[in-house]
C-alpha positions as CSV (number, residue, x, y, z in Angstrom):
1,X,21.7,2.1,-65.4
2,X,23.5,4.5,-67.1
3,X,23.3,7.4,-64.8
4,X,24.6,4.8,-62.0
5,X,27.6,3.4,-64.1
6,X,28.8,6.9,-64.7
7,X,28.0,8.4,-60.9
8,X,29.7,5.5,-59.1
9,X,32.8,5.6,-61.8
10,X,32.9,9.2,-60.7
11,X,32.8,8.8,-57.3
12,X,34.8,5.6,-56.9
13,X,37.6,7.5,-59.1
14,X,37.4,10.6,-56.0
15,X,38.1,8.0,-53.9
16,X,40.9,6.6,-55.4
17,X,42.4,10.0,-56.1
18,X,42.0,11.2,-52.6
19,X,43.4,8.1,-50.6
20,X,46.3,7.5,-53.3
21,X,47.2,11.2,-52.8
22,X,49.6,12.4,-54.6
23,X,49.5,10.2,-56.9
24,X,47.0,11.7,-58.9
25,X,49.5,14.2,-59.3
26,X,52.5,12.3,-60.3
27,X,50.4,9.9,-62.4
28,X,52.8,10.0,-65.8
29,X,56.9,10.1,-63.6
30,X,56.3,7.9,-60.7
31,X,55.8,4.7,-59.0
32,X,55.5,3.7,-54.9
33,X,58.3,1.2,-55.7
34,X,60.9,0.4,-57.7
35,X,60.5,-3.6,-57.5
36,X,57.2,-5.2,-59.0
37,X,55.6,-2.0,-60.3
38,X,58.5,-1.7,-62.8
39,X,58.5,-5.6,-63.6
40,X,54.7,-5.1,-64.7
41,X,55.5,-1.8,-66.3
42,X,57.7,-3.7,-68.2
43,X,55.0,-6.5,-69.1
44,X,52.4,-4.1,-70.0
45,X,54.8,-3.0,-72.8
46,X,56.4,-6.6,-73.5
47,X,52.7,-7.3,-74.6
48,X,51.7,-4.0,-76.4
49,X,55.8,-4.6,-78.3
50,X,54.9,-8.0,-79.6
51,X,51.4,-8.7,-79.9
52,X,51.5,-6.6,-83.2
53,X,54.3,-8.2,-84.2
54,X,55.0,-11.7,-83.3
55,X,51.6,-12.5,-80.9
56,X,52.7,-16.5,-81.1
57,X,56.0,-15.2,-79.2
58,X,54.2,-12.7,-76.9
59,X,55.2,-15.0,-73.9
60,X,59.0,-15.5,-74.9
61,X,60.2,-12.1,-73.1
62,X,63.3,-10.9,-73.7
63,X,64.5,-11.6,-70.1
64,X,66.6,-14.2,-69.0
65,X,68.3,-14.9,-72.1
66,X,68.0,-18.2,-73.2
67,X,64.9,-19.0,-71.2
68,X,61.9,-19.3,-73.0
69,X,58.2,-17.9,-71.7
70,X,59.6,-15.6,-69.2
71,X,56.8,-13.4,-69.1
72,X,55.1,-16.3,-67.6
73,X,57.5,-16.6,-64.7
74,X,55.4,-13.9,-63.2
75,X,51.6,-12.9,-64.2
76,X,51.5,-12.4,-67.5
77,X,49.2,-9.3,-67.7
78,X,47.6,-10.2,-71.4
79,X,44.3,-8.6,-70.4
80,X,45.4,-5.5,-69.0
81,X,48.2,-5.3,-71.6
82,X,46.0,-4.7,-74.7
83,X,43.5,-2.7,-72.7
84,X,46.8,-0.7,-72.2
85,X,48.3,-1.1,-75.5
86,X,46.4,1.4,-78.1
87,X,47.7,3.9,-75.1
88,X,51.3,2.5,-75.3
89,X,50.7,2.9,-79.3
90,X,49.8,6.2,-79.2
91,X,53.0,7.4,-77.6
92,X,51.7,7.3,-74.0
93,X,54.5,7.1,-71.6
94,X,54.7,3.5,-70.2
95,X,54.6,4.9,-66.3
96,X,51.6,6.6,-67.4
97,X,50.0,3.8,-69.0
98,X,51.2,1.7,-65.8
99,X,49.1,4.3,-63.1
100,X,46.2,4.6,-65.1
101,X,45.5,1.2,-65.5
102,X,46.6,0.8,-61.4
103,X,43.5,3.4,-60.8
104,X,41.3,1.3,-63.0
105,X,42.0,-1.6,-60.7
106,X,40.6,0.2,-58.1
107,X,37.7,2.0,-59.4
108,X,36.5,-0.7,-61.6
109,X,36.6,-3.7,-59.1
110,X,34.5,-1.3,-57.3
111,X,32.1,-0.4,-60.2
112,X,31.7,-4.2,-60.7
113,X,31.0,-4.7,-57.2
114,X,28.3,-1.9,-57.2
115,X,26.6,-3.8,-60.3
116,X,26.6,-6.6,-58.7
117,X,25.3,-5.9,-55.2
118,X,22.7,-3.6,-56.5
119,X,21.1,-6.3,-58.7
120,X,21.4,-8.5,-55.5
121,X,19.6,-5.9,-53.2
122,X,17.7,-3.3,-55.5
123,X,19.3,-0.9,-53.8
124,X,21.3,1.6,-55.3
125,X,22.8,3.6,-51.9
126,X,24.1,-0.3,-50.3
127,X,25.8,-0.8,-53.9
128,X,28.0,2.2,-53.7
129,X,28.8,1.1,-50.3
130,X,29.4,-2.4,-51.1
131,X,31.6,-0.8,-54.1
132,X,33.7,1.0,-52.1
133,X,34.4,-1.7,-49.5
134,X,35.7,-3.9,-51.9
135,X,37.1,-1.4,-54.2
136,X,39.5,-0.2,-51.3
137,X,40.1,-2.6,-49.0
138,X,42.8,-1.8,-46.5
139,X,43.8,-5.2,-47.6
140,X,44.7,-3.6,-51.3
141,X,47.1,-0.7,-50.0
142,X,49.3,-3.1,-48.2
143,X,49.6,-4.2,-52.1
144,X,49.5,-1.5,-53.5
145,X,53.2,-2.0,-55.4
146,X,50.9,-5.6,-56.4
147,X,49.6,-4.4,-59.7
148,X,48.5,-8.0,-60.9
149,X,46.7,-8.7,-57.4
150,X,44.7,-5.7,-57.3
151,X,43.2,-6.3,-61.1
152,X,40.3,-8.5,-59.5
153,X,37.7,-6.0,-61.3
154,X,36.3,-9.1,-63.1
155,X,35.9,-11.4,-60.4
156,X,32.7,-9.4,-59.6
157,X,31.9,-8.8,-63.3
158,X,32.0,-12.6,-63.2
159,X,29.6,-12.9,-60.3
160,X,27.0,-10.3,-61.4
161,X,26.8,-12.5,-65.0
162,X,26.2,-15.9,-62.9
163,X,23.6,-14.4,-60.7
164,X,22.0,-12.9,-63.8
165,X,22.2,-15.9,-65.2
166,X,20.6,-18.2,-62.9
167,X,17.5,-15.5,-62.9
168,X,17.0,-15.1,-66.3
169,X,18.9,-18.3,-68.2
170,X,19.8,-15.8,-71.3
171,X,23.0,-17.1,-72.8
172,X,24.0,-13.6,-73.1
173,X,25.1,-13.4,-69.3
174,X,27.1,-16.4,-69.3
175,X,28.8,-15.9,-72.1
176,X,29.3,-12.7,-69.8
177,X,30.4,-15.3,-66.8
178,X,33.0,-17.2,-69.0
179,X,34.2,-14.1,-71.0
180,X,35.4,-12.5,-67.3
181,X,36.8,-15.6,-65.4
182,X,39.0,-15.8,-68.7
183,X,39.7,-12.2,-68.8
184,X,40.9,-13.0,-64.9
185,X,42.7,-15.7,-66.3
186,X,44.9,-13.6,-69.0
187,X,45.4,-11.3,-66.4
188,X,46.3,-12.9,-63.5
189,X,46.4,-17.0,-62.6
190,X,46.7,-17.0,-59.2
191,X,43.6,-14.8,-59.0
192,X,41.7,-16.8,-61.1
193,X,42.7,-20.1,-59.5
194,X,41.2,-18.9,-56.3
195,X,38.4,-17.5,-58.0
196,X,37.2,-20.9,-59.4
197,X,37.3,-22.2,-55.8
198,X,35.2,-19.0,-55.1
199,X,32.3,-19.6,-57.6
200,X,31.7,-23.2,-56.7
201,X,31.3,-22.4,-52.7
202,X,29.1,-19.6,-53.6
203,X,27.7,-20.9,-56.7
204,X,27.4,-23.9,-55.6
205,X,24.7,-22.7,-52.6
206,X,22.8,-21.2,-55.1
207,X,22.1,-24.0,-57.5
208,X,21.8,-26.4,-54.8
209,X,18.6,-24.2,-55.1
210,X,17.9,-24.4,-58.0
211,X,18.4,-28.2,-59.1
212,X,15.3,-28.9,-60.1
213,X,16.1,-26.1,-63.5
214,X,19.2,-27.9,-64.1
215,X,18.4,-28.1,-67.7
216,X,17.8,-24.9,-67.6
217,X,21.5,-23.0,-66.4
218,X,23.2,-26.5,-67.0
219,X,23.9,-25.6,-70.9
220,X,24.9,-22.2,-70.3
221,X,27.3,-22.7,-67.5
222,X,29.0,-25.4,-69.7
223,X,29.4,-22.8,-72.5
224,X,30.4,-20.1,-69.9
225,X,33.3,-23.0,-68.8
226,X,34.0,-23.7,-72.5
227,X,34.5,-20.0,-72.9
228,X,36.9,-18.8,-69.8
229,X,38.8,-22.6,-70.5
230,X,39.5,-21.3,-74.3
231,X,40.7,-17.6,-73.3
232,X,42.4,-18.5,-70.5
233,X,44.3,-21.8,-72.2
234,X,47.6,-19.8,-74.1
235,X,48.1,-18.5,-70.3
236,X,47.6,-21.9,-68.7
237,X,49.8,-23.5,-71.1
238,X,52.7,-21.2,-70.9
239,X,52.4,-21.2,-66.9
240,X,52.8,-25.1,-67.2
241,X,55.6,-24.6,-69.3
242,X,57.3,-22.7,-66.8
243,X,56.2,-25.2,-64.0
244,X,58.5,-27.8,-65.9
245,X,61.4,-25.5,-65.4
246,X,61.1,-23.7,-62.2
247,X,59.8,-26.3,-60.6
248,X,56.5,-26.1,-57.0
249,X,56.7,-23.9,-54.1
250,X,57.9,-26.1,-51.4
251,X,55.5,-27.0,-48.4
252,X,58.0,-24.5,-46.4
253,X,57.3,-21.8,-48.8
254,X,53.1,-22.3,-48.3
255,X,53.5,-22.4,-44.5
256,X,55.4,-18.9,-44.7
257,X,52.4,-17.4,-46.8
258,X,49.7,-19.2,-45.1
259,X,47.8,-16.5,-42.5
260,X,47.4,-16.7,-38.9
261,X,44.0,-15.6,-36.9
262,X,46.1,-12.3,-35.8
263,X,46.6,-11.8,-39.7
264,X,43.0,-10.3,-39.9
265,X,43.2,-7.7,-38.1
266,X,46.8,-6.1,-38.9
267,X,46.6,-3.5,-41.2
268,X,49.5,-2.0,-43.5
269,X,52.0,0.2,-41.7
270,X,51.0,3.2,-43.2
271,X,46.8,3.1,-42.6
272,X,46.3,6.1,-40.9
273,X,44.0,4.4,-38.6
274,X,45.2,0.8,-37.7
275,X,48.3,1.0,-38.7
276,X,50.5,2.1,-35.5
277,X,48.6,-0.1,-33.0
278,X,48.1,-3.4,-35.3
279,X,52.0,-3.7,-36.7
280,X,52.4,-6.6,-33.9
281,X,50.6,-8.8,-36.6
282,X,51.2,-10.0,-39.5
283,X,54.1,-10.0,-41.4
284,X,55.1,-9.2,-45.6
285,X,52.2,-10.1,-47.5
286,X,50.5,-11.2,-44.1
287,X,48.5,-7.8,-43.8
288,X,44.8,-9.0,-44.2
289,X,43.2,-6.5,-42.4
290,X,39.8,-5.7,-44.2
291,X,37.4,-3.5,-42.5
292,X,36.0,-3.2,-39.3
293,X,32.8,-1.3,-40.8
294,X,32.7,-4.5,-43.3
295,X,32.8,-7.1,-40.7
296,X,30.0,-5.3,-38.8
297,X,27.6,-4.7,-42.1
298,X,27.9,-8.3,-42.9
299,X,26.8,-9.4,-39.2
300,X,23.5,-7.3,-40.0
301,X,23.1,-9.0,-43.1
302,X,23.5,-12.2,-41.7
303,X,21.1,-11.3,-39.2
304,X,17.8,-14.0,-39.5
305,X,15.8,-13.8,-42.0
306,X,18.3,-15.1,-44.4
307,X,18.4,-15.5,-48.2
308,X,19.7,-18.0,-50.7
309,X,22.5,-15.7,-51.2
310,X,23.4,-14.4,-48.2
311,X,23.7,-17.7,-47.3
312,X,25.8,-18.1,-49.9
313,X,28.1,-15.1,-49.9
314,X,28.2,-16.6,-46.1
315,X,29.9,-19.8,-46.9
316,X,32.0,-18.5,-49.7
317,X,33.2,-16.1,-46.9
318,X,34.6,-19.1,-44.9
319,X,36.0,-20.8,-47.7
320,X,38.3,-17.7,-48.4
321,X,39.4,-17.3,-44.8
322,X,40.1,-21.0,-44.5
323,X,42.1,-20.9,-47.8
324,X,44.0,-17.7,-46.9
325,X,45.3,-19.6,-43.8
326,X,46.8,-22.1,-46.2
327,X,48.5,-25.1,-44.2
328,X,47.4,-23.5,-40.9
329,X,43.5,-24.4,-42.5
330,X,41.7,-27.7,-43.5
331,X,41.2,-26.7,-47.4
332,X,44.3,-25.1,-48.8
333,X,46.5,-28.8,-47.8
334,X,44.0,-31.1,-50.1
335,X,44.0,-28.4,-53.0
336,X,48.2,-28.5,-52.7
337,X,48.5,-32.3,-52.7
338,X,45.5,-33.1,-54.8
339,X,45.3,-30.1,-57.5
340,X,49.0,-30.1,-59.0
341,X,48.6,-26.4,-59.9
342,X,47.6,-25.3,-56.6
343,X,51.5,-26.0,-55.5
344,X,52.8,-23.2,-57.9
345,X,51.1,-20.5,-55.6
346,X,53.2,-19.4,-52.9
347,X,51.1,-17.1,-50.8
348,X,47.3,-18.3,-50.0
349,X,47.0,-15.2,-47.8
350,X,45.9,-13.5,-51.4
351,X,42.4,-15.5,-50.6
352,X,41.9,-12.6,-48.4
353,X,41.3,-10.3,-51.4
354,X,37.6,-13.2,-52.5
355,X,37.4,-12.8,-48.1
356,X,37.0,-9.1,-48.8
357,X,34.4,-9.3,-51.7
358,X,32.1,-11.7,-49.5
359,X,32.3,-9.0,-46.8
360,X,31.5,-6.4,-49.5
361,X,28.5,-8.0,-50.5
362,X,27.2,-9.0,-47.2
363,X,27.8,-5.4,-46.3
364,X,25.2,-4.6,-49.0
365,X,22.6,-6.4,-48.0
366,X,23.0,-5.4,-44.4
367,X,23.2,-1.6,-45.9
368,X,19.8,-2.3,-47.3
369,X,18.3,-3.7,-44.4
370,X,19.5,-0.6,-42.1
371,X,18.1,1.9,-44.5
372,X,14.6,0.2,-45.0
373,X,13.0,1.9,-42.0
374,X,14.4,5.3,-42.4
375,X,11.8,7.5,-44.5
376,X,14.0,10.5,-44.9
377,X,15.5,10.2,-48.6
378,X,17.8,12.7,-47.2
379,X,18.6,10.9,-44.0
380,X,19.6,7.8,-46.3
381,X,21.6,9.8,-48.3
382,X,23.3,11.4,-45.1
383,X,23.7,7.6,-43.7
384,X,25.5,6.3,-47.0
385,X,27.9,9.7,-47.0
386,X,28.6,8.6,-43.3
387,X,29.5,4.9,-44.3
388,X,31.2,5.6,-47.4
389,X,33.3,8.3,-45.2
390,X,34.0,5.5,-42.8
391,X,35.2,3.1,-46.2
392,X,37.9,5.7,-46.9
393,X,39.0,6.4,-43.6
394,X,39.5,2.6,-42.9
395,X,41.5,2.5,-45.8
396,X,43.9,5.5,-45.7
397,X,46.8,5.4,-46.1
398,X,49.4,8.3,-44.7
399,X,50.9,10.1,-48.1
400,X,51.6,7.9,-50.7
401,X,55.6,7.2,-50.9
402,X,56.5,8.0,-54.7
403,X,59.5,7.2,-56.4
404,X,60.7,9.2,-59.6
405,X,61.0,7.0,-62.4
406,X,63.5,8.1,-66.1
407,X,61.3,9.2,-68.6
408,X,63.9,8.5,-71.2
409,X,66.5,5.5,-70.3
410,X,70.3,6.1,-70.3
411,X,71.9,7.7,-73.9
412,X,73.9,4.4,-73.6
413,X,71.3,2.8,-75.4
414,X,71.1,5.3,-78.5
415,X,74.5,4.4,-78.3
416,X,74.0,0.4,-78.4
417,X,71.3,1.0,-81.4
418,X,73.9,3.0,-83.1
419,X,76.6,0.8,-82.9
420,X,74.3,-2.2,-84.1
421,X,73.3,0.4,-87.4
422,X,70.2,1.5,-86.0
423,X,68.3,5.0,-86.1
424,X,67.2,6.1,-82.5
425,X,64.0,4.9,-81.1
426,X,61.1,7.6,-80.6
427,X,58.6,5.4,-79.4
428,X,58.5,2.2,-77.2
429,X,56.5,-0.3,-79.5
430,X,57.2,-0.4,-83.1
431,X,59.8,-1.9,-84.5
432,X,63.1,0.4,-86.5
433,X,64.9,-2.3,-88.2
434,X,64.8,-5.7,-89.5
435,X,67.8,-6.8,-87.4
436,X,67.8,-9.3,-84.7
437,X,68.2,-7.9,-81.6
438,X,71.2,-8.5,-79.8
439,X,71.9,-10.2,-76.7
440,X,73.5,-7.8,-73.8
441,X,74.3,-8.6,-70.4
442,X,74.1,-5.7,-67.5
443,X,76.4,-5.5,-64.3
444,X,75.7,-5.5,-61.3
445,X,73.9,-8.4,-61.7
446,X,70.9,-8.1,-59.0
447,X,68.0,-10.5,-59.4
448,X,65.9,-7.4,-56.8
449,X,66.2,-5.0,-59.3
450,X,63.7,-4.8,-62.7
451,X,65.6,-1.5,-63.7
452,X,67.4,-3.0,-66.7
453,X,63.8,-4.3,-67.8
454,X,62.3,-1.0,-67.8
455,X,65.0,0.4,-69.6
456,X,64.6,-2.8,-72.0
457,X,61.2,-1.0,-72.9
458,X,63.1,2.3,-74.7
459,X,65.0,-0.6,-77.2
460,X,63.8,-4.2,-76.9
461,X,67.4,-6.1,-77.1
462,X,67.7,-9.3,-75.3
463,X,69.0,-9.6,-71.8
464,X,71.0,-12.0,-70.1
465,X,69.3,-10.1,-66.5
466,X,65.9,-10.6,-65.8
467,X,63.8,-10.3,-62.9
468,X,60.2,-11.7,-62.0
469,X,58.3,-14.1,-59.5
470,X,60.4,-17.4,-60.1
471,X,63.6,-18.1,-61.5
472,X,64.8,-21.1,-63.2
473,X,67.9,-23.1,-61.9
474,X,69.6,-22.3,-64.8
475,X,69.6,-18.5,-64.4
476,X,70.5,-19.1,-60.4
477,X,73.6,-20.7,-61.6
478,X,74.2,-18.3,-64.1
479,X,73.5,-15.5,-61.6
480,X,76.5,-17.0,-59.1
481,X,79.1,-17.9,-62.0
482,X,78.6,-13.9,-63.4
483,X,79.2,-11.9,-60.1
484,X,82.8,-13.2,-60.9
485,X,82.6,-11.7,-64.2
486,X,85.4,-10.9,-65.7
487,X,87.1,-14.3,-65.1
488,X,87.9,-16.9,-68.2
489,X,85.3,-18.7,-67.6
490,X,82.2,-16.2,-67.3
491,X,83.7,-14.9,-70.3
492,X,83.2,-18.5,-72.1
493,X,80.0,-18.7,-70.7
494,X,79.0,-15.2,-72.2
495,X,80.7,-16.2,-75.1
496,X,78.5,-19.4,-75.2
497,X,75.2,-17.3,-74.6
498,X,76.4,-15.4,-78.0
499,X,76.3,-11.7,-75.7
500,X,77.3,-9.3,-77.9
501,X,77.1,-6.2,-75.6
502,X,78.4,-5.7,-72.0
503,X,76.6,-2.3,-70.6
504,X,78.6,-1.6,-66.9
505,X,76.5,0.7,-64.6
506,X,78.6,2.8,-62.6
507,X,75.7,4.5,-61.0
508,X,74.8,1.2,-59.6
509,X,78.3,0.1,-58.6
510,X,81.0,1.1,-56.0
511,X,83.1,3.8,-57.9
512,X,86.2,1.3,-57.4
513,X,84.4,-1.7,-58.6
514,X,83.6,0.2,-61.7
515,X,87.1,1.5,-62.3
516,X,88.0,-2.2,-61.8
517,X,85.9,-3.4,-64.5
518,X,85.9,-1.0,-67.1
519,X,90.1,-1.0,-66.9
520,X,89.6,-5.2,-66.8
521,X,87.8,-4.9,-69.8
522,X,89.4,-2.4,-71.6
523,X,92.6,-4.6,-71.0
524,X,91.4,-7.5,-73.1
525,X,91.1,-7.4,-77.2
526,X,87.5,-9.1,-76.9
527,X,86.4,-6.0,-75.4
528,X,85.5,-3.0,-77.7
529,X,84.7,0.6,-75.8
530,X,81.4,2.0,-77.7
531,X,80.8,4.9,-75.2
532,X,81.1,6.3,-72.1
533,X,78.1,8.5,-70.6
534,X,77.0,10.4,-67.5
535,X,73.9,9.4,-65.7
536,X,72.9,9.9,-62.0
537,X,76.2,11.5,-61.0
538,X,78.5,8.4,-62.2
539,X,78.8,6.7,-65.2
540,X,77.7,3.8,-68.0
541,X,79.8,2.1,-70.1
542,X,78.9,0.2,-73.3
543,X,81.9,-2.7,-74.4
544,X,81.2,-4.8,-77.8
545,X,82.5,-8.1,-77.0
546,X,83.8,-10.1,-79.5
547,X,83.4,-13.3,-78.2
548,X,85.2,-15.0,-81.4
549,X,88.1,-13.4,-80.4
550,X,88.8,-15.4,-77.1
């Protein structure tokens, strides 16, 4: 087991390094986008920051100023954040800590996968293949900016403890079970949601087999549910909490993320392969292309003689489709009228990431039964090369696109510390002073930008900005009263709010606009200059606002 665990980590972390290309080589300066990756940079440190600190408050971000639980308007990343955080701790650079655990998505959904399947088949060669199918799934490159959707490396962790489980009724693998539906939980809802639906189709055909040892696996898969509902409950509450203040996806919303029939076979614009001739289909987020080598694996598997679980690997495989169609299926419409947490997800299409695991592990077994009349140990081992060769070329993607990202934030924020008495910050995590942090607002406001977030990371004040998946009425409000700022009443309102600093990025702004506000604010006695610094060419300006003097 060993020997396997290391080997397939190995090659599954080749892989990644060779279709990801360059990243490998930019792994501690650079994202492929400067949207979500940066938002979940941010919440990987949010949770290393407070979890020491104040772990009761580790959802209260300090976005969105005077929201509460804002790092549960988006996936709140608990699990991956304290994998991450001794990293974060020990001075790692947060873009560093953000790739690293981005590989580990990949290789480790496919390590799990591997365990799985080869405990499934007994076969070691259709694990790796199975691995690699669902570790890189030309689904997952189309999301590759989707750090939260590609962290499904315990769904199969989950699935190799039920199956183990059911053989053997040791406690020991469903405590496995609960422990990594609730890891999936903490790390990412929407992914769990779907992955509940996922074990009762699937486990569901495998018990039906099983009834008559019900008091057998019927105790353990209640303390495997008592488990996952415990770890996953701080989440689940904080997500409701949210729900009461930003409110369902509309039916319009679903129907935008729900897939069409085309959907499955358009791949990403940048696979090498499929992508020139299959960008007629689909559409953002409606890229659910997952293998052609999969598909045609899984019809050997499914091939008669059957088995209790390719059978039910089979039916979970129709489930997922049917869900990732959303309203354009039969299942997805009762779950979003009948399961009230169902309507807080606005793309179903993600089901196609649970479609993608059924085909991986139908691909095993259909691996297995090709290789069972060949003789040759070599000629298996040439025949798994081939298919895992097929695997990557499927999935690659032209050169990685890679965006630079500020290893150190703007001096303006030295600047801010300085003027609130205190010392710089070296690192990103602990704490430099007893004193509340401050409330600052950032212009332009843009609710499409998480750039203010990341540089939140270098000194933890409180912003008025925030970006993330949803956003409250409040903040839209607030939002369209601001982009009039500096008018009587958004000063009032800031005033309200308590801001105490007003940072003006002139990188970020038309060079007239920004002599328009800094000379606006410079004009008016709330207004203090602290400094003015260089950065990207232009310029930042820091104002202390006095909001006692209006």
């Amino acid at each position: 087991m060993t020997r396997f665990v290391l080997g397939s980590t190995l090659l599954f972390t080749l892989m990644w390094a060779a279709m990801t290309y360059p990243q490998v080589l930019r792994m501690h300066d650079s994202v492929n986008d400067v949207g979500d990756p940066l938002l979940n940079t941010w919440a990987l440190a949010w949770v290393a920051h407070q979890l020491p600190f104040a772990p009761a408050h580790v959802f209260d971000g300090n976005i969105f100023h005077p929201e509460r639980r804002t790092l549960a308007y988006s996936e709140t990343l608990l699990a991956p954040g304290i994998i991450g955080a001794p990293l974060l701790w020990l001075g790692a650079g947060p873009i560093l800590v953000y790739n690293l655990l981005l590989m580990a998505a990949f290789v480790v959904s496919a390590l799990g996968t591997a365990l799985l399947v080869r405990d499934l088949t007994g076969h070691a060669g259709a694990a790796l293949v199975s691995g690699a199918i669902f570790g890189f799934l030309p689904f997952r490159f189309d999301h590759y900016a989707h750090f939260q959707l590609l962290h499904t490396e315990w769904v199969p962790l989950a699935l190799w403890g039920f199956h183990r489980f059911v053989a053997t009724a040791r406690y020991t693998w469903a405590v496995l079970l609960g422990t990594m539906v609730g890891a999936q939980a903490l790390t990412s809802m929407y992914t769990a949601l779907f992955l509940g639906v996922y074990i009762v189709a699937a486990g569901g055909v495998v018990l039906a087999t099983e009834w008559r040892r019900y008091r057998t696996w019927l105790p353990g898969l209640a303390m495997a549910v008592v488990i996952s509902g415990v770890m996953a409950a701080p989440a689940a509450i904080a997500h409701m909490r949210v729900h009461e203040v930003v409110g369902e996806r509309s039916r319009a919303e679903v129907a935008r993320g729900s897939a069409l029939w085309t959907d499955f076979i358009a791949a990403a614009p940048s696979n090498a392969v499929y992508g020139a001739w299959s960008g007629r289909w689909g559409g953002p987020e409606r890229k659910l292309f997952l293998g052609f080598l999969a598909m045609a694996l899984a019809l050997v598997a499914l091939w008669p003689p059957w088995s209790v679980s390719r059978v039910a690997y089979a039916v979970a495989l129709l489930v997922a489709i049917d869900i990732a169609r959303g309203l354009n299926g039969w299942t997805y419409g009762l779950l979003y009228d009948h399961v009230f947490v169902f309507r807080g997800l606005r793309m179903p299409t993600r089901m196609a990431m649970m479609a993608g695991l059924s085909l991986a592990v139908l691909a095993g077994f259909g691996v297995a039964r090709l290789l069972a009349p060949i003789g040759s140990r070599s000629a298996r081992a040439a025949l798994i090369a081939v298919l895992l060769g097929i695997v990557a070329l499927e999935g690659w993607s032209a050169p990685m696109n890679l965006t630079p990202i500020p290893l150190e934030p703007p001096a303006t924020y030295a600047d801010l510390l300085a003027d609130k008495g205190e010392p710089p910050r070296t690192g990103i995590v602990r704490r430099q002073s007893d004193r509340p942090p401050a409330v600052i607002v950032e212009f332009p406001i843009n609710q499409e930008d998480p750039t203010f977030m990341y540089y939140s990371i270098f000194h933890w004040q409180t912003l008025i900005n925030g970006y993330s998946g949803f956003y409250s009425t409040r903040y839209v409000e607030l939002d369209a009263l601001l982009r009039r700022f500096p008018a009587a009443d958004t000063l009032q309102t800031l005033a309200g709010l308590q801001t105490r600093y007003v940072v003006i990025h002139g990188e970020l702004l038309p060079p007239a606009r920004y002599r328009e506000l800094t000379a606006a604010l410079e004009a008016l006695p709330s207004f203090r200059l602290v400094s003015k610094r260089p950065w990207k060419g232009a310029e930042i300006a820091l104002y202390q606002f006095s909001f006692w003097d209006l």
